[in-house]
C-alpha positions as CSV (number, residue, x, y, z in Angstrom):
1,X,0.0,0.0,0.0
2,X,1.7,3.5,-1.3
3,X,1.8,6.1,1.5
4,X,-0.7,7.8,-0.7
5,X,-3.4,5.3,-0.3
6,X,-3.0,5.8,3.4
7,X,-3.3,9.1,3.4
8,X,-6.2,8.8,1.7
9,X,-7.8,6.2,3.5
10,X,-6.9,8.1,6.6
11,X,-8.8,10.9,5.5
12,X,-11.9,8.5,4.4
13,X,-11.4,7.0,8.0
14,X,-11.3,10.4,9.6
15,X,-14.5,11.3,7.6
16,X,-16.4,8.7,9.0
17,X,-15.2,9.6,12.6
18,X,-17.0,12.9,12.2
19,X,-19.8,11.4,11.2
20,X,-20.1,9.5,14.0
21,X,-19.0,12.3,16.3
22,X,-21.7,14.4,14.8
23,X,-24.8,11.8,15.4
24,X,-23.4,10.5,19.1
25,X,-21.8,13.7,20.0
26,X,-18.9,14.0,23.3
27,X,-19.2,11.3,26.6
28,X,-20.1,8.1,24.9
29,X,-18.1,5.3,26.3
30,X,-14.8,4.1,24.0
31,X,-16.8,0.7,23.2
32,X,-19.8,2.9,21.8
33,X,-17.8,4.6,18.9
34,X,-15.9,1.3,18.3
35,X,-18.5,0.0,17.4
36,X,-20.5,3.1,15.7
37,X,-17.4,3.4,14.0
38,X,-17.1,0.2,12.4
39,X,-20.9,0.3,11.1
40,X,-19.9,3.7,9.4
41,X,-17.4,2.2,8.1
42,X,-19.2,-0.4,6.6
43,X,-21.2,1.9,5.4
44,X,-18.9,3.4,3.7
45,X,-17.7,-0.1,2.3
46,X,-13.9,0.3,3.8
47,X,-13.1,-2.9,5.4
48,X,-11.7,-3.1,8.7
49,X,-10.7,-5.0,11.9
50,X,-12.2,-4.5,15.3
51,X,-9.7,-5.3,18.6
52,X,-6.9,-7.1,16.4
53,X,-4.1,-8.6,18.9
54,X,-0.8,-7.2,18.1
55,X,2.6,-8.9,19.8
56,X,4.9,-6.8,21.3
57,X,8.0,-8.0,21.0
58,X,11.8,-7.8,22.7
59,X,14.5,-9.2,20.7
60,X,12.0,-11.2,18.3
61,X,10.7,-12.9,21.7
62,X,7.0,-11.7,22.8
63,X,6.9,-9.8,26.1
64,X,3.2,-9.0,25.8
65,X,0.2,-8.3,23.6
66,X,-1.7,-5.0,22.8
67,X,-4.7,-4.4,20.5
68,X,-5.4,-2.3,18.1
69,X,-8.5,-0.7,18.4
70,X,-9.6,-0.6,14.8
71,X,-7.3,-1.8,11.7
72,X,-8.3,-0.5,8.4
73,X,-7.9,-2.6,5.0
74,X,-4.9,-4.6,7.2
75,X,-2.4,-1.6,7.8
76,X,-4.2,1.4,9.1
77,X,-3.8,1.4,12.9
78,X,-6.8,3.5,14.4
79,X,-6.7,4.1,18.2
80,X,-9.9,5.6,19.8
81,X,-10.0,7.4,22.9
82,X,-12.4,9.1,25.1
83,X,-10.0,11.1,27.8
84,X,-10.1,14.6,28.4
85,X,-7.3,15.5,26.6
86,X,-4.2,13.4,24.7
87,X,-1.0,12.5,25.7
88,X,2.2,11.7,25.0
89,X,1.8,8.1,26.3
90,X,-1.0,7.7,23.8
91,X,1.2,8.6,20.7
92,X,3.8,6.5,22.5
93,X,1.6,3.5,22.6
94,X,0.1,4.3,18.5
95,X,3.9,4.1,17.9
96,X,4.5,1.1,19.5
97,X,1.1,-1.1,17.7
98,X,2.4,0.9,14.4
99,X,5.8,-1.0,14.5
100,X,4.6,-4.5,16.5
101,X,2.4,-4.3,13.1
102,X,4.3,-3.4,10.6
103,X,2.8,0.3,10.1
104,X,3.9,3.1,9.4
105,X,0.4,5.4,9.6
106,X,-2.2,5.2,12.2
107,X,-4.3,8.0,13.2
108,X,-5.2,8.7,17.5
109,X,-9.1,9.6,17.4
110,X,-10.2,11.3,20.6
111,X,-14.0,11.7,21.0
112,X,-14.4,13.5,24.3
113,X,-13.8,16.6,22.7
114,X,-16.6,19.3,21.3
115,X,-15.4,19.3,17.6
116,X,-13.8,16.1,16.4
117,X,-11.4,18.0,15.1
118,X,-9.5,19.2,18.0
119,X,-9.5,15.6,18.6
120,X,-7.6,13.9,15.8
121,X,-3.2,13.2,15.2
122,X,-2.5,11.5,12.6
123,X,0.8,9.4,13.7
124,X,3.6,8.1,11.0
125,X,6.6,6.0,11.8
């Protein structure tokens, strides 16, 4: 997949997160948009992944297991949040599913705020 295609898929992906922000609004629980999420994307016919595990791994041995919230045509990493504001640590951990992956684009959606747009980093190896 050309880094173009992920750009643009990101931006498809990012559209449909508006969409859903629009109808649900802030303070719906992280599962909610998950799963509003993946029927927009349907929807929208862009096939994805829901709670995909993800080794994490030290010197090719795996030390533990994270998963990806949402994974978009097999390598776009979406993380969804609902916290009051981003951090570092969730960029950090975005990074870290991007490589155990293979990635190198995910985007960090944060629904808690009032526009979706305040709300959205698009995160590249």
């Amino acid at each position: 997949m050309t880094q173009s295609h992920l750009v643009e898929l990101s931006e498809k992906v990012i559209g449909a997160a508006i969409e859903v922000h629009r109808i649900l609004g802030a303070g719906c629980a992280e599962l909610t948009y998950q799963r509003a999420m993946s029927v927009e994307l349907g929807l929208r016919g862009i096939t994805h992944e829901l709670e995909i595990p993800v080794e994490l791994a030290y010197k090719n041995v795996c030390v533990g297991e994270g998963r990806v919230d949402i994974l978009v045509e097999g390598k776009l990493v979406v993380e969804l949040k609902t916290v009051e504001a981003l951090h570092d640590s969730h960029t950090r951990q975005v990074l870290a599913y991007l490589r155990a992956h293979g990635s190198n684009v995910g985007l960090l959606i944060n629904f808690s705020h009032q526009t979706l747009k305040e709300g959205v980093r698009r995160i590249q190896l």
